[in-house]
C-alpha positions as CSV (number, residue, x, y, z in Angstrom):
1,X,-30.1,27.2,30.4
2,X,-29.3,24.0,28.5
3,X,-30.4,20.8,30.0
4,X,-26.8,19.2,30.9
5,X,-28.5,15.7,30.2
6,X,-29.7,16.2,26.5
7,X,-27.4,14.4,24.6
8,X,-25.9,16.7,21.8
9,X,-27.0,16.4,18.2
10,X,-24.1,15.4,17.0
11,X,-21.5,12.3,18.0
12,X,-17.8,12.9,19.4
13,X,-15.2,12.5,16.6
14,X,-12.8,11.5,19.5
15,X,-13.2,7.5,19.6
16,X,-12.8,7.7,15.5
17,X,-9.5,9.6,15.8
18,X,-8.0,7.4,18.2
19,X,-9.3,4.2,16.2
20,X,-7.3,6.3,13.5
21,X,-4.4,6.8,15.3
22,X,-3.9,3.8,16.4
23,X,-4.2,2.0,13.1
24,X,-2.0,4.3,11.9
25,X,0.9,3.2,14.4
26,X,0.3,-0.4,13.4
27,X,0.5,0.1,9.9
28,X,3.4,1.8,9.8
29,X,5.2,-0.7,12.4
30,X,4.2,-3.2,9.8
31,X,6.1,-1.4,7.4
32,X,9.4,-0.3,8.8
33,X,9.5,-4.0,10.1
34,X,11.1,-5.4,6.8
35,X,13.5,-2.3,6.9
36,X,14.8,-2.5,10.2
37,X,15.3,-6.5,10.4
38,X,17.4,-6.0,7.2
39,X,19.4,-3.8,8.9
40,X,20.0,-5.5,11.7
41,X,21.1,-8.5,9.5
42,X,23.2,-6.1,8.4
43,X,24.8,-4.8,11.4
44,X,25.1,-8.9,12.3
45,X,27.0,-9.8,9.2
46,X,29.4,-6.5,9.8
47,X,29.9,-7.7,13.2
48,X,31.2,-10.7,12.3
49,X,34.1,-9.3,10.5
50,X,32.5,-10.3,6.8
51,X,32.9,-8.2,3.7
52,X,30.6,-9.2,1.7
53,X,27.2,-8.4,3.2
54,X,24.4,-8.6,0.6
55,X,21.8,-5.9,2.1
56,X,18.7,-8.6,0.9
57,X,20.6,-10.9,3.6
């Protein structure tokens, strides 16, 4: 029967993939940022009763 206190050979991948994960999230919150406060702007400009939005705002 193993010993249930000998540490196994090799290290848990779990902590890496969360690390992973969560970088991941970030990343891509960082890049639909951009994208959704333009369309917001958007949206704003519509709302207003304008035209002549210019999607770069």
């Amino acid at each position: 029967m193993p010993d249930p206190q000998k540490p196994s050979p090799m290290p848990s991948l779990l902590p890496f993939v969360v690390i992973a994960l969560v970088l991941a999230i970030i990343y891509g919150g960082v890049l639909m940022f951009p994208l959704i406060k333009g369309y917001m702007v958007r949206q704003d400009c519509i709302a207003t009763g304008r035209t002549n939005c210019d999607p770069a705002g």
